[in-house]
C-alpha positions as CSV (number, residue, x, y, z in Angstrom):
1,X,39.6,25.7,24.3
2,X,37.6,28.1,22.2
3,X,39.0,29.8,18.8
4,X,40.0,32.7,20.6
5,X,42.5,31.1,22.5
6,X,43.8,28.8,19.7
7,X,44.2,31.9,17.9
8,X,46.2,33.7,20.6
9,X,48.6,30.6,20.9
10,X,49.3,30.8,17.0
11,X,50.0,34.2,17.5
12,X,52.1,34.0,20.2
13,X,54.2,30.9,18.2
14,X,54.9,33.2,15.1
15,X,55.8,36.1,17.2
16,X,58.4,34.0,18.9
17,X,59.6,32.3,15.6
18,X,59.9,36.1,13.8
19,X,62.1,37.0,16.5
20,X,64.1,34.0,16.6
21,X,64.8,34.6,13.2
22,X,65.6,38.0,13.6
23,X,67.8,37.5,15.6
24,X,69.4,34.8,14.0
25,X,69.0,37.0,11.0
26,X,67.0,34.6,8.8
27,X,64.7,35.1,6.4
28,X,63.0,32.2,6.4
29,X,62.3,28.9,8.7
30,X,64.9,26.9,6.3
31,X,67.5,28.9,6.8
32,X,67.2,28.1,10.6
33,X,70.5,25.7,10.9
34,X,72.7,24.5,13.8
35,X,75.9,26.9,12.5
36,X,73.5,29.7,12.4
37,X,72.1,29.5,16.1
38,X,76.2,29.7,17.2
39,X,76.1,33.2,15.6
40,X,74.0,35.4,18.8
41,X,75.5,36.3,21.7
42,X,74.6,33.7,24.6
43,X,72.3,36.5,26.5
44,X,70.1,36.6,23.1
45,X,69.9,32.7,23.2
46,X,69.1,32.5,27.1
47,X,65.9,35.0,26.4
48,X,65.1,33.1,23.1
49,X,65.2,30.0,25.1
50,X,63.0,31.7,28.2
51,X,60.6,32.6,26.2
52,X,60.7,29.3,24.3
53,X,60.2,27.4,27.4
54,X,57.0,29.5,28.8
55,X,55.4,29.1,25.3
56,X,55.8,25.6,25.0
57,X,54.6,25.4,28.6
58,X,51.7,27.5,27.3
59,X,50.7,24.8,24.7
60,X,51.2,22.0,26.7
61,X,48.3,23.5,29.4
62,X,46.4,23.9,26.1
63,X,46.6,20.5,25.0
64,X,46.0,19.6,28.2
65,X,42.9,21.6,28.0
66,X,42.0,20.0,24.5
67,X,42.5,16.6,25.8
68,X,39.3,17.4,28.6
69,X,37.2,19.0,26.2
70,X,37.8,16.1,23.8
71,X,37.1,13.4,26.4
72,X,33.8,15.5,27.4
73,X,32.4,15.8,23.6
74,X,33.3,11.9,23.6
75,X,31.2,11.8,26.5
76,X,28.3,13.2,25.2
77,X,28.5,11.8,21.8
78,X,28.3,8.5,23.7
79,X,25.3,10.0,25.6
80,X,23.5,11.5,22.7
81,X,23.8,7.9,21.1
82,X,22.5,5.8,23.3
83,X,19.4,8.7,23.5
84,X,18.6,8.3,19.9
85,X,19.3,4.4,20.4
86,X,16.3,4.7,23.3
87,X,14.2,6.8,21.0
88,X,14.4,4.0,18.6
89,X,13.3,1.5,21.1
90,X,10.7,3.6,21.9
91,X,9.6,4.1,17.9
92,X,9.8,0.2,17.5
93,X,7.9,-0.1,20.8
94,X,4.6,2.2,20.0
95,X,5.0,0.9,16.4
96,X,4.3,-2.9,17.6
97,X,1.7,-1.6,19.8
98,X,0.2,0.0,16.7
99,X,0.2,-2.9,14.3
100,X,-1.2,-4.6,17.5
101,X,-4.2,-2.5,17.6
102,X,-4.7,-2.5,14.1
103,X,-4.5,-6.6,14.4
104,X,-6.9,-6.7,16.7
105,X,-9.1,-4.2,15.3
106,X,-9.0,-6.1,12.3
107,X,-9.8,-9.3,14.4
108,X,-12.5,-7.8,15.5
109,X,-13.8,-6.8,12.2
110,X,-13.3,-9.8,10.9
111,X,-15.1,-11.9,13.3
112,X,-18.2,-9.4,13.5
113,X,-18.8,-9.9,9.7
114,X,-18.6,-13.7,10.5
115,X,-21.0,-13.5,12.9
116,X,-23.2,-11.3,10.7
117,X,-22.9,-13.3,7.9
118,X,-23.6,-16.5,10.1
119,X,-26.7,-15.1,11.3
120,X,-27.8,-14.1,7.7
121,X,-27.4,-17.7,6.6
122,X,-29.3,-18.9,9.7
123,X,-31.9,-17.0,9.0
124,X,-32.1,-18.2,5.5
125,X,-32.3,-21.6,6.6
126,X,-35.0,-21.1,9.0
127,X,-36.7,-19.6,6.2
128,X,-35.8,-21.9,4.0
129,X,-37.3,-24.5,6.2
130,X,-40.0,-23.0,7.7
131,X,-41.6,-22.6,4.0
132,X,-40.5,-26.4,3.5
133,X,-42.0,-27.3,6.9
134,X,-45.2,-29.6,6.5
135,X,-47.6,-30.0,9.3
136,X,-45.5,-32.1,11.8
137,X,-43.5,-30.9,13.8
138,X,-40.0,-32.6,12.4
139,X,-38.2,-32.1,9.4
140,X,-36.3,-35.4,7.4
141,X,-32.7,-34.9,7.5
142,X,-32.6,-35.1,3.7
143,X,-34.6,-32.2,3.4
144,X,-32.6,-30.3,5.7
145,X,-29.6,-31.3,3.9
146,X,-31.3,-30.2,1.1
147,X,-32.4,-26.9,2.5
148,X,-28.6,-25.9,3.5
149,X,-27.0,-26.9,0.6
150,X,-29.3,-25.0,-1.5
151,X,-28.9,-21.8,0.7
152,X,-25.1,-22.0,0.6
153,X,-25.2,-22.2,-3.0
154,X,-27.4,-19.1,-3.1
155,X,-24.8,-17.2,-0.8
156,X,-22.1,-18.6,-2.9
157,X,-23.9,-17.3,-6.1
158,X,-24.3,-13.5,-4.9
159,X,-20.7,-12.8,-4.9
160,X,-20.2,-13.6,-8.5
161,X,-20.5,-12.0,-11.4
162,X,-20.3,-13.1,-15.2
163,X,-18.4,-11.7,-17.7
164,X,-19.4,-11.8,-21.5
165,X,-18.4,-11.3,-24.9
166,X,-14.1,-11.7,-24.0
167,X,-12.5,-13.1,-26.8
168,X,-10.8,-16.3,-26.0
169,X,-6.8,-16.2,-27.0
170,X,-4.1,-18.9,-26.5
171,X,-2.7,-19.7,-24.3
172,X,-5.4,-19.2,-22.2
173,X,-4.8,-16.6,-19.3
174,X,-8.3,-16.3,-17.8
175,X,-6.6,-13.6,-14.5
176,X,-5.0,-11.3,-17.6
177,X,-8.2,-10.9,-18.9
178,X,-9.9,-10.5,-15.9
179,X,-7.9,-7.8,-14.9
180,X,-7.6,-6.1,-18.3
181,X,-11.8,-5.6,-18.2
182,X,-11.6,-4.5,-14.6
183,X,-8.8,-2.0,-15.1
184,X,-11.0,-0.5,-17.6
185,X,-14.0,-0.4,-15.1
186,X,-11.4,1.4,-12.8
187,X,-11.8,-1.4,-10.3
188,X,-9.3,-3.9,-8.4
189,X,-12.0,-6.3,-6.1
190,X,-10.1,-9.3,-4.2
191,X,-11.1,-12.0,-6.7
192,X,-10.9,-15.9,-4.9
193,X,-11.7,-17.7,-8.6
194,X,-12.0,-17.2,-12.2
195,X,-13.3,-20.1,-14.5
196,X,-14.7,-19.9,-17.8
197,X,-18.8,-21.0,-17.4
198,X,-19.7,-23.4,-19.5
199,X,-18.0,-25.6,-22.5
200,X,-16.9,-24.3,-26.0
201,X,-18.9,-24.9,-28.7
202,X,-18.7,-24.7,-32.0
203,X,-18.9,-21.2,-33.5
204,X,-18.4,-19.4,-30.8
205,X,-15.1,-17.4,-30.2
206,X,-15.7,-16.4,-26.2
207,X,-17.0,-18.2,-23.5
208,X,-19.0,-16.6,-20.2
209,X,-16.4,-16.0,-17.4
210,X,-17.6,-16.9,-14.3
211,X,-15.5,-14.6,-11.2
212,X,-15.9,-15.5,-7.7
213,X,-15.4,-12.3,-5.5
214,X,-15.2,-11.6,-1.6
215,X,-18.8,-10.5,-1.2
216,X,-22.0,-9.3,-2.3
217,X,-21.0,-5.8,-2.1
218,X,-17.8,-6.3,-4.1
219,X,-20.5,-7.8,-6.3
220,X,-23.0,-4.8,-6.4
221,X,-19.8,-2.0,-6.5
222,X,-18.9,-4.1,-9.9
223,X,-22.2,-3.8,-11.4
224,X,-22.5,0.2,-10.6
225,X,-19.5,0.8,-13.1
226,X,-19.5,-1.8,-15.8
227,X,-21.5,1.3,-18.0
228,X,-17.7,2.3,-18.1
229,X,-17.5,-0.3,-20.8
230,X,-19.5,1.0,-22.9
231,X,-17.0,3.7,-23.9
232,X,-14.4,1.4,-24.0
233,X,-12.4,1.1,-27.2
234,X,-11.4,-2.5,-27.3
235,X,-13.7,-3.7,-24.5
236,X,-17.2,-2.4,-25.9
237,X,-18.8,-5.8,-26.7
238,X,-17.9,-7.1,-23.2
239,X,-20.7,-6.7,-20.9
240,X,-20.4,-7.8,-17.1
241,X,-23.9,-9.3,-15.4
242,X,-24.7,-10.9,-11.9
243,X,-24.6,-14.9,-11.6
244,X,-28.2,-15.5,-11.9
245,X,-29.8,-18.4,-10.9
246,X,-31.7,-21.0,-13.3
247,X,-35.1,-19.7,-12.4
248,X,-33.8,-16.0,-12.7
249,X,-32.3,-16.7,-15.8
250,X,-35.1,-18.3,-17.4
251,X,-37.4,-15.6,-16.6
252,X,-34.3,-13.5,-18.4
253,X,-34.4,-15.2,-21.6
254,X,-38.5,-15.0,-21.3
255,X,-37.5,-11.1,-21.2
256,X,-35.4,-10.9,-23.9
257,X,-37.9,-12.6,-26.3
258,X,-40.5,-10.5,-25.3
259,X,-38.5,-7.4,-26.0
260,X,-38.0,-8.5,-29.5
261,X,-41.2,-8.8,-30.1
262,X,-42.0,-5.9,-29.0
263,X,-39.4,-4.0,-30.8
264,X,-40.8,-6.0,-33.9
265,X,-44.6,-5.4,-33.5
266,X,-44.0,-1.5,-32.3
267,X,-40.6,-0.3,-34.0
268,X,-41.8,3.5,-33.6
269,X,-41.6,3.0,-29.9
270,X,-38.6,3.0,-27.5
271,X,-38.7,-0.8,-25.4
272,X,-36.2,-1.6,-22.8
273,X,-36.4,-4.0,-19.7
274,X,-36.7,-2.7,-16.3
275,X,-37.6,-4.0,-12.7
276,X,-38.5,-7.7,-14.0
277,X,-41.0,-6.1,-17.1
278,X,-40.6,-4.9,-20.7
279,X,-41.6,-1.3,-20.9
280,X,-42.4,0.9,-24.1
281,X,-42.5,4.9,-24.6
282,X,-43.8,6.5,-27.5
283,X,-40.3,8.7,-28.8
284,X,-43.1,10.8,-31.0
285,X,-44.3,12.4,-27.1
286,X,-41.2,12.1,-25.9
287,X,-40.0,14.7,-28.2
């Protein structure tokens, strides 16, 4: 039933219940008593009650009518429910077949960059021992030992780096102050260990950080933006440097020296270090 018809049945109700009360000569519906309806004459109470009949008859096929639509719109409510239910299914379904791609691509990922790695490390210990080899054709277990160990602990080395020049607070909350110098490098690397390098001593207020990251990369990405610190406010006395090894960092300090001298014996010249070498230009020319 569409709003046309309920609208003609309305109409057709108060047209009936205006003449009722016409002819009962009402005004309004309370005035509509039992002593009042004994007033007409009984032909004007048969037609009232004719046409009463047929209208109620009227609405009662209309309800009927209602009472089917109503059961159909159930119907299809109940239908369009279990749709979106199925489409739901179907979401959930394709979003488990994604995260199992992704799993798997990942996986896959994962175990290529083992196996790369794996073959990088192999390849430094062949190196490794072919350099140690002597003339026969065997190599003592030791050594080998030796070899591996010492190649691991290179590896291991490369994905560090070491930060300098943090003021030590207490408590001590190494990860805090960690994150504070990355933050200010605009950098959040996966970091696997934090420990401070080396024991207190006297006079000093920081001690070198030592932070083990996931990879060399991570590593080299580090190094490109710790000039941010330079500009730093509160951080411009921390400097960040790779883990270098006892040879490298011998040769280092070597470096340094020989910069000071320099800087001592030529003070009208500009001296920095570069590729392994102190290097000198002469500002005068450069101007």
């Amino acid at each position: 039933m569409d709003d046309k018809e309920c609208d003609d049945m309305i109409l057709k109700a108060a047209g009936w219940l205006s003449k009722a009360m016409e002819q009962l000569n009402c005004s309004a519906p309370i005035e509509v008593t039992s002593t009042v309806c004994k007033k007409p004459l009984k032909d004007d109470l048969v037609i009232l009650m004719s046409e009463a009949f047929h209208l109620v008859r009227f609405q009662n096929e209309k309800l009927k009518q209602l009472k089917t639509t109503l059961s159909a719109t159930k119907n299809k409510l109940i239908e369009s429910q279990q749709s979106v239910i199925s489409l739901q299914e179907q979401v959930i379904d394709c979003k488990d077949k994604q995260l199992l791609a992704v799993q798997t691509t990942v996986k896959s990922t994962v175990e290529d960059s083992v196996k790369e790695q794996f073959k990088s490390y192999s390849d430094a210990v062949q190196e490794n021992v072919m350099v140690c080899k002597p003339d026969s054709d065997s190599l003592p277990v030791g050594k080998l030992k030796d070899v591996v160990r010492e190649v691991a602990h290179e590896e291991d080395r490369l994905s560090n780096v070491i930060i300098f020049g943090v003021p030590e607070r207490e408590p001590a909350n190494l990860a805090q102050r960690v994150e504070e110098v990355f933050n200010e490098m605009k950098v959040r690397p996966s970091v696997r260990e934090i420990s401070f390098a080396g024991k207190q001593s006297a006079g000093t207020s920081s001690r070198p950080i030592k932070v083990k990251l996931s990879s060399p990369s991570i590593v080299k990405a580090i190094l490109g933006q710790a000039k941010l610190l330079k500009n730093s406010d509160k951080l411009k006395s921390v400097f960040v440097k790779p883990d270098l090894s006892i040879e490298e960092r011998t040769k280092r300090r070597q470096l340094v020296q020989d910069l000071k001298q320099r800087r001592i014996s030529e003070p009208d010249k500009r001296h920095y270090i570069r590729g392994g070498a102190v290097h000198s230009e002469d500002t005068k020319s450069k101007k």
